[in-house]
DSSP file (Angstrom, degrees, kcal/mol; ACC not computed):
  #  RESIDUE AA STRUCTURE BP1 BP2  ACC     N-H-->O    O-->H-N    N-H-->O    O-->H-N    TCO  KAPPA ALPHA  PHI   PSI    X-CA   Y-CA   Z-CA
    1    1 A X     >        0   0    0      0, 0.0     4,-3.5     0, 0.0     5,-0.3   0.000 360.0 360.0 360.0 -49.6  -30.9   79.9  -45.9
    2    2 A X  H  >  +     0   0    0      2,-0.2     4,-0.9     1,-0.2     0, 0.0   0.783 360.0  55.1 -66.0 -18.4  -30.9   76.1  -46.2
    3    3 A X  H >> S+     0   0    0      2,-0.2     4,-1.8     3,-0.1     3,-0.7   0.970 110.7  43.8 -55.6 -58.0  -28.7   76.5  -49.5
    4    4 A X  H >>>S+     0   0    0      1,-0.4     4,-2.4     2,-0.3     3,-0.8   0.962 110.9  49.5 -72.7 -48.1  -26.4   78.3  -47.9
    5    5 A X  H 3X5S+     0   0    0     -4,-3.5     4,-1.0     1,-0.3    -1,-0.4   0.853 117.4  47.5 -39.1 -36.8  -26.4   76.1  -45.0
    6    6 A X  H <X5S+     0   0    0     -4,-0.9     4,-0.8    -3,-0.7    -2,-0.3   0.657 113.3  46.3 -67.8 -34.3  -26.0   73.5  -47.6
    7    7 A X  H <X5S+     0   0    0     -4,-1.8     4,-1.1    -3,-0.8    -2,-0.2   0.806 116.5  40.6  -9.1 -79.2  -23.5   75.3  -49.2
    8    8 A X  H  X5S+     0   0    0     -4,-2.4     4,-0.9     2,-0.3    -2,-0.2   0.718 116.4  54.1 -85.7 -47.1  -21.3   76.3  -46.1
    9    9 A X  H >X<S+     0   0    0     -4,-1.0     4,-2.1    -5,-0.6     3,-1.9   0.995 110.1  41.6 -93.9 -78.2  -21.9   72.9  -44.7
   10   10 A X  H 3X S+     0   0    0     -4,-0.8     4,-3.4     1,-0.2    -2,-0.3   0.896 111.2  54.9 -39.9 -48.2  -20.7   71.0  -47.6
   11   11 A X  H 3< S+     0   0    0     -4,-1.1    -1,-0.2     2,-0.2    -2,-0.2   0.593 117.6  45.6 -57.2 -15.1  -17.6   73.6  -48.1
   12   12 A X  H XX S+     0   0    0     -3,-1.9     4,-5.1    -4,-0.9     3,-1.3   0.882 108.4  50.3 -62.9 -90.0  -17.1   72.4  -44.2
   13   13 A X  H 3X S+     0   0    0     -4,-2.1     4,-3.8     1,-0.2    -2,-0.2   0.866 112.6  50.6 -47.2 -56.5  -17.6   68.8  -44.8
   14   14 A X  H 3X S+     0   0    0     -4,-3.4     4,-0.8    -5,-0.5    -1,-0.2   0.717 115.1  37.7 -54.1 -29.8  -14.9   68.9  -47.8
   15   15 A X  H <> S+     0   0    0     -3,-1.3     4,-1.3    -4,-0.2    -1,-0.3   0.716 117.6  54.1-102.7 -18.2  -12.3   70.5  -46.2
   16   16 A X  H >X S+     0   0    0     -4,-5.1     4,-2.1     2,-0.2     3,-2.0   0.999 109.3  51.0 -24.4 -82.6  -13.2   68.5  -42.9
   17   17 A X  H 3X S+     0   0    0     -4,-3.8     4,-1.3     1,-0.3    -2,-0.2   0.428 110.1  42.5 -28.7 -48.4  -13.0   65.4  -44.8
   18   18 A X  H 3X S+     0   0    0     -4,-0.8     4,-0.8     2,-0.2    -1,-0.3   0.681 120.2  50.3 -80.1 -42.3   -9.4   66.0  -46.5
   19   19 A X  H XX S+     0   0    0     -3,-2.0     3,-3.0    -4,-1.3     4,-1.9   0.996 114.6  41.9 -18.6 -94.1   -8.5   67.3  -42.6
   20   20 A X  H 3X S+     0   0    0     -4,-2.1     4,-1.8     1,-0.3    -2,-0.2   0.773 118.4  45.7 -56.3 -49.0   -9.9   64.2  -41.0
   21   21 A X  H 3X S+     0   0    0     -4,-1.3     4,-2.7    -5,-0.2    -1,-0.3   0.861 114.1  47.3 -51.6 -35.7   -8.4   61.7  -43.8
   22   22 A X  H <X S+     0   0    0     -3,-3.0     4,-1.7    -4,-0.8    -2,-0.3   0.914 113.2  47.6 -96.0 -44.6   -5.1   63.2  -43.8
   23   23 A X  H  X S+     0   0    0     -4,-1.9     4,-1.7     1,-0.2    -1,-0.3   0.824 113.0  51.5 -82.5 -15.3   -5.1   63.1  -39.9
   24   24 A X  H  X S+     0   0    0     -4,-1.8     4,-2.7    -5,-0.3    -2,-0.2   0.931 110.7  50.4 -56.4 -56.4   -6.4   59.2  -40.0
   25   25 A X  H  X S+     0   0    0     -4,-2.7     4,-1.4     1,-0.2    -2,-0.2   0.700 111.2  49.4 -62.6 -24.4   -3.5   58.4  -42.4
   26   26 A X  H  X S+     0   0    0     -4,-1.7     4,-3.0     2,-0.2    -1,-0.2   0.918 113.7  38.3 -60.7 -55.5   -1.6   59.8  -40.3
   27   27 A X  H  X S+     0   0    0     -4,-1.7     4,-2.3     2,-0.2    -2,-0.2   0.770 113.1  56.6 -54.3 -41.2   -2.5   58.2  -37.2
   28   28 A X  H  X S+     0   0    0     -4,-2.7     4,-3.2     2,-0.2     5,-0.3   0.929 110.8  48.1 -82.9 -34.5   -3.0   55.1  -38.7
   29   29 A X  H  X S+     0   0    0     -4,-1.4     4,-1.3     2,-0.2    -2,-0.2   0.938 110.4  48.8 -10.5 -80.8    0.7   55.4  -40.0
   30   30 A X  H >X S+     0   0    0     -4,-3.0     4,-3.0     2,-0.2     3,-0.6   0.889 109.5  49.8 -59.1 -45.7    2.0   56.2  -37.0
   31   31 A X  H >X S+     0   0    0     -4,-2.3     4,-2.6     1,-0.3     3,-0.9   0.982 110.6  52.4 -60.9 -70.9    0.2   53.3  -35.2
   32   32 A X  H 3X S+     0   0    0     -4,-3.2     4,-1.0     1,-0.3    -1,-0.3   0.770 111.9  50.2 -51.0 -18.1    1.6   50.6  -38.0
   33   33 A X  H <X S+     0   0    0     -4,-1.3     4,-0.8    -3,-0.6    -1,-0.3   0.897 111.8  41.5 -93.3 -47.4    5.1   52.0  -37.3
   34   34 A X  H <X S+     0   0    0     -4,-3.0     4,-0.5    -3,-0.9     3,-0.4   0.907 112.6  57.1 -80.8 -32.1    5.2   51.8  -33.4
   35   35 A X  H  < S+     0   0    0     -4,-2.6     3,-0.4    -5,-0.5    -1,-0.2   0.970 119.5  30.1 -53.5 -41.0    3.4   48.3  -33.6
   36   36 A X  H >X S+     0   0    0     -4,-1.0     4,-2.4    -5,-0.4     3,-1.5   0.611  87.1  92.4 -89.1  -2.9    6.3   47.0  -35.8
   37   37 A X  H 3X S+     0   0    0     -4,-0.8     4,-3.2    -3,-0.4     2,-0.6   0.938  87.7  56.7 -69.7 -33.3    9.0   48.9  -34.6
   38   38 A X  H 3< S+     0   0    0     -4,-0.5    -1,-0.3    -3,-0.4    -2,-0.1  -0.116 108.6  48.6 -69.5  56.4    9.6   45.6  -32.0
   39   39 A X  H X> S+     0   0    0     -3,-1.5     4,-1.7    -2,-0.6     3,-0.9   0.490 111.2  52.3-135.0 -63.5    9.8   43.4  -35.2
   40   40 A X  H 3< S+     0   0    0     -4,-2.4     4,-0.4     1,-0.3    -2,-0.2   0.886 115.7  37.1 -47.4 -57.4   12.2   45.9  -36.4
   41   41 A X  T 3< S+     0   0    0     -4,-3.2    -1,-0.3    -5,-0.3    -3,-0.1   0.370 116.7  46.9 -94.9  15.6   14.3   45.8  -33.6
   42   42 A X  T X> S+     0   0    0     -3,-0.9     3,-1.8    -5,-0.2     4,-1.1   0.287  97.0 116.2-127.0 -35.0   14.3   42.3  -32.6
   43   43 A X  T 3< S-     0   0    0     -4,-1.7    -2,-0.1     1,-0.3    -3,-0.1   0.586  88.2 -25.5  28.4-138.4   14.9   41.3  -36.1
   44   44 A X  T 34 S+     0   0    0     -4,-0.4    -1,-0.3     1,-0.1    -3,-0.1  -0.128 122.4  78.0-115.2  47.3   17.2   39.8  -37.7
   45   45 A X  T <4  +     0   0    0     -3,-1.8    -2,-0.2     2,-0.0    -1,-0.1   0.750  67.7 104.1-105.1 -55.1   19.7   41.0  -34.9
   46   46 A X     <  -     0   0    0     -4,-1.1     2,-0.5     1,-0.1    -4,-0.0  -0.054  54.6-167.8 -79.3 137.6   18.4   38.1  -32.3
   47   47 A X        -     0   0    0     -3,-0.0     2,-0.3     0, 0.0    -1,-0.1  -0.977   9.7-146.6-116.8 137.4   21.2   35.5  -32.2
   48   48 A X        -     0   0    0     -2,-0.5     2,-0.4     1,-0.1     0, 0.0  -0.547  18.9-106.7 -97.7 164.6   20.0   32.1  -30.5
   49   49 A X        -     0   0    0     -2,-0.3    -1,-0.1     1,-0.1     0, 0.0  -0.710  18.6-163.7 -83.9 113.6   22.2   29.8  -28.4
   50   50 A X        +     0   0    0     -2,-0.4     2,-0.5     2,-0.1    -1,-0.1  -0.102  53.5 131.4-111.0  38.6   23.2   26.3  -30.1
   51   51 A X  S    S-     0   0    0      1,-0.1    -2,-0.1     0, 0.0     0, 0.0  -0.889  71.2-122.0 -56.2 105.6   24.0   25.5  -26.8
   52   52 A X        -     0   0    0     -2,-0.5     2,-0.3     1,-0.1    -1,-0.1   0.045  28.9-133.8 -57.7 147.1   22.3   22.1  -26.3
   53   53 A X        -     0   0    0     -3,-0.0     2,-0.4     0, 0.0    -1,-0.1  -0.906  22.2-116.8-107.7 147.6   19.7   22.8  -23.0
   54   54 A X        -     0   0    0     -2,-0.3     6,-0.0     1,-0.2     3,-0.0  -0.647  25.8-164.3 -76.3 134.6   20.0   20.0  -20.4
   55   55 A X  S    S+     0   0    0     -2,-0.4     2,-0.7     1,-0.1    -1,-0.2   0.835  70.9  63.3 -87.0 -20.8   16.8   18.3  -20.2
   56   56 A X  S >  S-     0   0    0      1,-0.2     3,-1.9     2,-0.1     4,-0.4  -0.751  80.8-137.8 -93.5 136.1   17.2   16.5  -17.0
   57   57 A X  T 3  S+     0   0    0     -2,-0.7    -1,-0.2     1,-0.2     4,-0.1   0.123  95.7  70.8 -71.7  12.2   17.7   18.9  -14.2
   58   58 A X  T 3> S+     0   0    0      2,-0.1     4,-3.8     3,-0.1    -1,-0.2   0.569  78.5  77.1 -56.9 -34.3   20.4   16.7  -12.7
   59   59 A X  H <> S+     0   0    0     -3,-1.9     4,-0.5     1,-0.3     5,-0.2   0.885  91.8  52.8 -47.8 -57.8   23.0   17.5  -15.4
   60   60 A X  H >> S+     0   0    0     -4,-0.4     4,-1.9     2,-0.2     3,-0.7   0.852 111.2  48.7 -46.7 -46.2   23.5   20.8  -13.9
   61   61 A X  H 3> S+     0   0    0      1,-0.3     4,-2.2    -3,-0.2    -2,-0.2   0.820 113.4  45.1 -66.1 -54.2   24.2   19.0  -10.4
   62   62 A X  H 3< S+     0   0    0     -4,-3.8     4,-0.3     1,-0.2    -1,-0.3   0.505 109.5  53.7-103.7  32.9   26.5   16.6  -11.7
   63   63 A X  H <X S+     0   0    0     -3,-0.7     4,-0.8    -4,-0.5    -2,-0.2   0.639 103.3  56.3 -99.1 -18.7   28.3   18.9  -13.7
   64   64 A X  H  X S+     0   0    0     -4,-1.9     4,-2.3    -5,-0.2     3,-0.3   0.807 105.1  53.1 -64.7 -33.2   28.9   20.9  -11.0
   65   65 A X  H  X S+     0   0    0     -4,-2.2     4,-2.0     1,-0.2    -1,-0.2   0.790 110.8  52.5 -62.9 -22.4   30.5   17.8   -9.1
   66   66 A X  H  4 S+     0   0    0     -4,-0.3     4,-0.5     2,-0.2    -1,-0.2   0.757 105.3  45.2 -93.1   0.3   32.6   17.4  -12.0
   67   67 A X  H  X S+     0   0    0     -4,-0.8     4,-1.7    -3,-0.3    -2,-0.2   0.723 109.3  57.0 -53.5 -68.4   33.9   20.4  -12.3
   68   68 A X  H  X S+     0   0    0     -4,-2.3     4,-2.5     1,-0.2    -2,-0.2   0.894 116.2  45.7 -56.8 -39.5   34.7   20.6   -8.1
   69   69 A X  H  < S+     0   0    0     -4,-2.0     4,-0.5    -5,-0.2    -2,-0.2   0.843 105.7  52.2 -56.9 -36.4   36.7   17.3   -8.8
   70   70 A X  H  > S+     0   0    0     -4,-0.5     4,-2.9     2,-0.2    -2,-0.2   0.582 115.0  44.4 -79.0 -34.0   38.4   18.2  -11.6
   71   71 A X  H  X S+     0   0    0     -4,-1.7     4,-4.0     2,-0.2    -2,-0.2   0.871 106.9  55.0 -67.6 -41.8   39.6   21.2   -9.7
   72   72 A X  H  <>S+     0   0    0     -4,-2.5     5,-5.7     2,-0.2     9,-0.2   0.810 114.5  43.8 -65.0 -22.8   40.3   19.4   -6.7
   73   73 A X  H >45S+     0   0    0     -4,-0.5     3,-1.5     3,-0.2    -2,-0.2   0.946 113.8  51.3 -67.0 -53.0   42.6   17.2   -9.2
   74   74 A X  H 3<5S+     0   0    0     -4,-2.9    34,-0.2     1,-0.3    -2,-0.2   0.976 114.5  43.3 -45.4 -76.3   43.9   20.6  -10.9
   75   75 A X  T 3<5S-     0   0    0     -4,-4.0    -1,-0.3     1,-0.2    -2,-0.2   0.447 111.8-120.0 -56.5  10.1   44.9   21.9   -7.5
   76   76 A X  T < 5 +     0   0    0     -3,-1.5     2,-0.6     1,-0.2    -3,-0.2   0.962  57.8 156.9  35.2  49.3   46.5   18.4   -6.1
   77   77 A X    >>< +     0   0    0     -5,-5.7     4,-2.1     1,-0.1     3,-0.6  -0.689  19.1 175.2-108.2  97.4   43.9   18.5   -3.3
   78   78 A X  T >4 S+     0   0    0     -2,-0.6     3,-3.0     1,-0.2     2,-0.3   0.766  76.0  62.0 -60.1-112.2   43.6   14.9   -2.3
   79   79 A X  T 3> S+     0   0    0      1,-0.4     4,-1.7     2,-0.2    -1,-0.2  -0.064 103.4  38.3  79.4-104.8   41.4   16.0    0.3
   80   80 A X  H <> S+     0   0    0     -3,-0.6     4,-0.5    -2,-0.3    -1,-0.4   0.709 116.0  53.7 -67.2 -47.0   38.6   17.4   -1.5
   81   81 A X  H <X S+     0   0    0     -3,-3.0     4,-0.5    -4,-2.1    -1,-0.2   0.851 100.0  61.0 -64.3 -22.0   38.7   14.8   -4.1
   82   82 A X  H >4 S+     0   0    0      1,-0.3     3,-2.5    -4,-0.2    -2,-0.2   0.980 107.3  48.1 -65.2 -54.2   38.5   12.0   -1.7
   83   83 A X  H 3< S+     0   0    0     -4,-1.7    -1,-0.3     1,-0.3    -2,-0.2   0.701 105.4  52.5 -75.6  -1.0   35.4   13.3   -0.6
   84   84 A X  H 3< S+     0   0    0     -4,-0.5    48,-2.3   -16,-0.1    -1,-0.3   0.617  94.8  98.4 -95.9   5.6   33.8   13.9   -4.1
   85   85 A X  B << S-a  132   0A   0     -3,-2.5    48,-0.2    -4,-0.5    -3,-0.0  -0.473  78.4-119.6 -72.9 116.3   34.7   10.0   -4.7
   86   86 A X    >>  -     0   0    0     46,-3.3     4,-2.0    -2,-0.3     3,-1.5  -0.412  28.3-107.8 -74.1 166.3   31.9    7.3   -4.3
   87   87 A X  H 3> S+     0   0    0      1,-0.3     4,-3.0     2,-0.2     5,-0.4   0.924 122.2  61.7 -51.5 -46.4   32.5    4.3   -1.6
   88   88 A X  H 34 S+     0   0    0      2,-0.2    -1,-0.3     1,-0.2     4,-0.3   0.769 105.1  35.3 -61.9 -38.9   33.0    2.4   -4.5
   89   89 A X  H X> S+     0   0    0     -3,-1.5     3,-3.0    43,-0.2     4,-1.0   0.964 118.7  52.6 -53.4 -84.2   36.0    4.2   -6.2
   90   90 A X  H 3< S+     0   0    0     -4,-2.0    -2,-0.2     1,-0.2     3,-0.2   0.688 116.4  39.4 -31.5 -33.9   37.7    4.9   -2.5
   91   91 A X  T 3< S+     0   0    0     -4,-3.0    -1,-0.2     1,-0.2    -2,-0.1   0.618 119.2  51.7-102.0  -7.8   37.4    0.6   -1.3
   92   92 A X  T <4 S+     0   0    0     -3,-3.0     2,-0.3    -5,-0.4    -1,-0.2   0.712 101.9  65.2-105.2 -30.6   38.4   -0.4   -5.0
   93   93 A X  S  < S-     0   0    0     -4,-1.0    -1,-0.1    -3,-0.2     5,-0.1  -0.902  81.2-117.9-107.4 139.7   41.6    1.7   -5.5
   94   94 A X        -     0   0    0     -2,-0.3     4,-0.5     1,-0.2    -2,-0.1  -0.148  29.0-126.7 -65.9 160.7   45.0    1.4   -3.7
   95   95 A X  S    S+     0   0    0      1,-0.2     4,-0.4     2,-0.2    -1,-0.2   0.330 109.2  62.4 -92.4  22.0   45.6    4.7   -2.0
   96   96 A X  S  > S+     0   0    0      2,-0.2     4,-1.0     3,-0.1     5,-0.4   0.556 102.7  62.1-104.6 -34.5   49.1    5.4   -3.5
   97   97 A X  H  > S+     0   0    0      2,-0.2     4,-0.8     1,-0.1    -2,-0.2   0.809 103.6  44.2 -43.6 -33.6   46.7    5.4   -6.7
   98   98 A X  H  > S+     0   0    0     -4,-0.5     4,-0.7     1,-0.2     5,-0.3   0.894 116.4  44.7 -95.8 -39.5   44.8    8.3   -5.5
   99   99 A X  H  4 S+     0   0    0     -4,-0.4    -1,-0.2     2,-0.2    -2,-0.2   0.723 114.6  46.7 -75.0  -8.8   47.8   10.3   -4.4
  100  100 A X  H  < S+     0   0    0     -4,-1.0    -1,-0.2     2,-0.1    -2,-0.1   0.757 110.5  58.9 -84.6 -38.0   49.8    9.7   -7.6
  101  101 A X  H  < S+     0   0    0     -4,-0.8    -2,-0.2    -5,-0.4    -1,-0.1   0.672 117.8  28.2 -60.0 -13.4   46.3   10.6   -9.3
  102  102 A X  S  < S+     0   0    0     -4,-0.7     2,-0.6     1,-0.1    -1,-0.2   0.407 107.1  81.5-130.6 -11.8   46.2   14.3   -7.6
  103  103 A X  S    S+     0   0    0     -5,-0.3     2,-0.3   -26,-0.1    -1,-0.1  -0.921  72.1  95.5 -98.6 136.8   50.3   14.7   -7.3
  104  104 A X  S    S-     0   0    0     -2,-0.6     4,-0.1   -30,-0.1    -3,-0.0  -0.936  75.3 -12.8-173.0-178.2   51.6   15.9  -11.0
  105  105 A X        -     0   0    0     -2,-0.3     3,-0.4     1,-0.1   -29,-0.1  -0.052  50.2-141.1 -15.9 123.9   52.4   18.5  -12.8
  106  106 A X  S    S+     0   0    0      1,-0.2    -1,-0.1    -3,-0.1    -3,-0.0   0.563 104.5  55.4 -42.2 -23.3   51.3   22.5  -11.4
  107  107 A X  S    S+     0   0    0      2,-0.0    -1,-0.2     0, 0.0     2,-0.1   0.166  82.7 134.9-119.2  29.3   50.4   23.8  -14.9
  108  108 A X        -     0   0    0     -3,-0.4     2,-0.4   -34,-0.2    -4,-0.0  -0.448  32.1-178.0 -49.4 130.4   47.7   20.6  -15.3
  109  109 A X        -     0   0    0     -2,-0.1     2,-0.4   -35,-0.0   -38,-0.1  -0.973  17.3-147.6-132.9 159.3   44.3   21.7  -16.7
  110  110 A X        -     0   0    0     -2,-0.4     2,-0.3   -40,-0.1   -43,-0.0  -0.943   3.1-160.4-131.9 169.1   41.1   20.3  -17.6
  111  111 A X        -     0   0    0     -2,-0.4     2,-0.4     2,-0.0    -2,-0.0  -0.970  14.9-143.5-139.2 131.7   38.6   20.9  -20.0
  112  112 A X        +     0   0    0     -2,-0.3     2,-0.2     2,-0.0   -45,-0.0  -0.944  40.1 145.1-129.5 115.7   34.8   19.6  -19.5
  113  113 A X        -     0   0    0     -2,-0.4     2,-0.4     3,-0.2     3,-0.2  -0.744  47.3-107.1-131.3 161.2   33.2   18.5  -23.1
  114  114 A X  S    S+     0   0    0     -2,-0.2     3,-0.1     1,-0.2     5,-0.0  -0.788  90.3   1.6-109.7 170.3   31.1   16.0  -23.8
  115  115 A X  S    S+     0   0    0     -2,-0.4     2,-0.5     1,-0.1    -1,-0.2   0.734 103.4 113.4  68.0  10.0   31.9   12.7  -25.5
  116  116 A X        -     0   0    0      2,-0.2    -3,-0.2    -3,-0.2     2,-0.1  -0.935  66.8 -37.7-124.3 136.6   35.6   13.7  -25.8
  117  117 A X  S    S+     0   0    0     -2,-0.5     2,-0.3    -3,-0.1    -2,-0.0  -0.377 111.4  12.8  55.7-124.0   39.2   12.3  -24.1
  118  118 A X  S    S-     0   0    0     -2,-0.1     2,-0.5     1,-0.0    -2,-0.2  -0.595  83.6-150.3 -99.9 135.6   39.8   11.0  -20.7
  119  119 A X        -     0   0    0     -2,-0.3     2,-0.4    17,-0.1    -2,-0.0  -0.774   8.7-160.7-114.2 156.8   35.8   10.4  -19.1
  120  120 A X        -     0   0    0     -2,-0.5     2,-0.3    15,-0.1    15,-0.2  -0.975  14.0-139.9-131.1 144.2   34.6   10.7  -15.4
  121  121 A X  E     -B  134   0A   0     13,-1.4    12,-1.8    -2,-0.4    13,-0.7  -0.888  15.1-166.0 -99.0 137.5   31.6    9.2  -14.4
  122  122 A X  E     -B  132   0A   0     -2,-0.3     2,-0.3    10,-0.2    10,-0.2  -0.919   6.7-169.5-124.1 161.6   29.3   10.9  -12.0
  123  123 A X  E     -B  131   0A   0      8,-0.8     8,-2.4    -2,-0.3     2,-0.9  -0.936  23.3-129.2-137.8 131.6   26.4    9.2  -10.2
  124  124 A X  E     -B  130   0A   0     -2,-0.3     6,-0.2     6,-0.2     3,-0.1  -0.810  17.9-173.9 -83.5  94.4   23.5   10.4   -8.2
  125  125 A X        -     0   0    0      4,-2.3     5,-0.1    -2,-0.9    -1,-0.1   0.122  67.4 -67.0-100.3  37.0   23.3    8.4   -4.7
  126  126 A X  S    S+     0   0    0      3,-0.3    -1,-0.2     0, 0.0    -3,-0.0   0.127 116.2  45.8 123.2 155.3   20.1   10.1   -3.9
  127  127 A X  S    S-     0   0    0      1,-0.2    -2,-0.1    -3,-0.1     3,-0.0   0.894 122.9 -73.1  67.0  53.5   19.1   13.9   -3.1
  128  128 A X  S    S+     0   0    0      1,-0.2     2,-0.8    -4,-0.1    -1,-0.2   0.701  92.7 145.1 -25.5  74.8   21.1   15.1   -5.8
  129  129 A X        -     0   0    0    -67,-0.0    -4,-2.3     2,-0.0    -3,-0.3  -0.895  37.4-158.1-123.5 102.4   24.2   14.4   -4.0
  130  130 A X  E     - B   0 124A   0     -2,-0.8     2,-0.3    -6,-0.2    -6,-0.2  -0.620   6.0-148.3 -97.7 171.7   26.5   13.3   -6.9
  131  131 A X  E     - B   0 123A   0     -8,-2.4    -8,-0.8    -2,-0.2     2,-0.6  -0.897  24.7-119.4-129.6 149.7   29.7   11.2   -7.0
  132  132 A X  E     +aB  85 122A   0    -48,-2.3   -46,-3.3    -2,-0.3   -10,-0.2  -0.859  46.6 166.0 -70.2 110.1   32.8   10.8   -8.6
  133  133 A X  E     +     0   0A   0    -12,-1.8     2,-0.5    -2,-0.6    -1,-0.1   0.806  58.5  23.5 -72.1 -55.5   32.4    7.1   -9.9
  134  134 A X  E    S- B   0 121A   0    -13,-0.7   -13,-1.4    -3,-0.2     2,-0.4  -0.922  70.8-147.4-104.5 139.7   34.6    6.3  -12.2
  135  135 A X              0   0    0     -2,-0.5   -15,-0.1   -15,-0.2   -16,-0.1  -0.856 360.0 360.0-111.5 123.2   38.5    8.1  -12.8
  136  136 A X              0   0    0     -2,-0.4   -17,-0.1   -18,-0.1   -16,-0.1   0.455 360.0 360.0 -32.6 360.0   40.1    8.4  -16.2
């Protein structure tokens, strides 16, 4: 009886074995394939931004003032520009300057780049309350 047990048990064990390998390889397959599949799919797909990131968190604040200025300019709203203008601008330029500066052309645009054409200066005079400093 312990042959045959030995036997049977080994005739078992073999076809276990080749069972149990083949479902390991499998498994372990399957497992290396869903682990990489984000590798796969992030690939050589992901395109990154060579958009420069601002590091000071002001930039965003005073690009938004220049942007509302440059609009107010676009739209010939004296107005609205006056007020994005620092003390320093308004007491320093005549005011047939500022109205000649916002009456023009209708089909006027601007475009906000850095380093390029006509520049506006903005300034932070505290609280991230920027200003128009300087005018092209």
């Amino acid at each position: 009886m312990s042959l045959y047990a030995w036997s049977t048990s080994r005739s078992l064990s073999t076809s276990n074995a080749g069972t149990n390998q083949t479902v390991k390889l499998a498994w372990a397959t399957a497992l290396i394939l869903l682990l990489s599949l984000p590798m796969w799919a992030g690939g050589s797909h992901k395109r990154h931004s060579n958009a420069p990131t601002a590091a000071d968190p002001g930039y965003v604040f005073a690009l938004a003032t220049a942007n509302r200025f440059l609009h107010a300019w676009q739209m010939g709203d004296l107005e609205t520009g006056m007020v994005l203008l620092s003390d320093q601008v308004r007491h320093s330029q005549d005011p047939e300057k500022f109205e000649q500066f916002f009456s023009g052309d209708p089909d006027r645009a601007f475009e906000i780049t850095r380093g390029q054409g006509n520049r506006i200066i903005v300034v932070d005079t505290g609280k991230n309350d920027w200003v128009v400093d300087k005018l092209p």
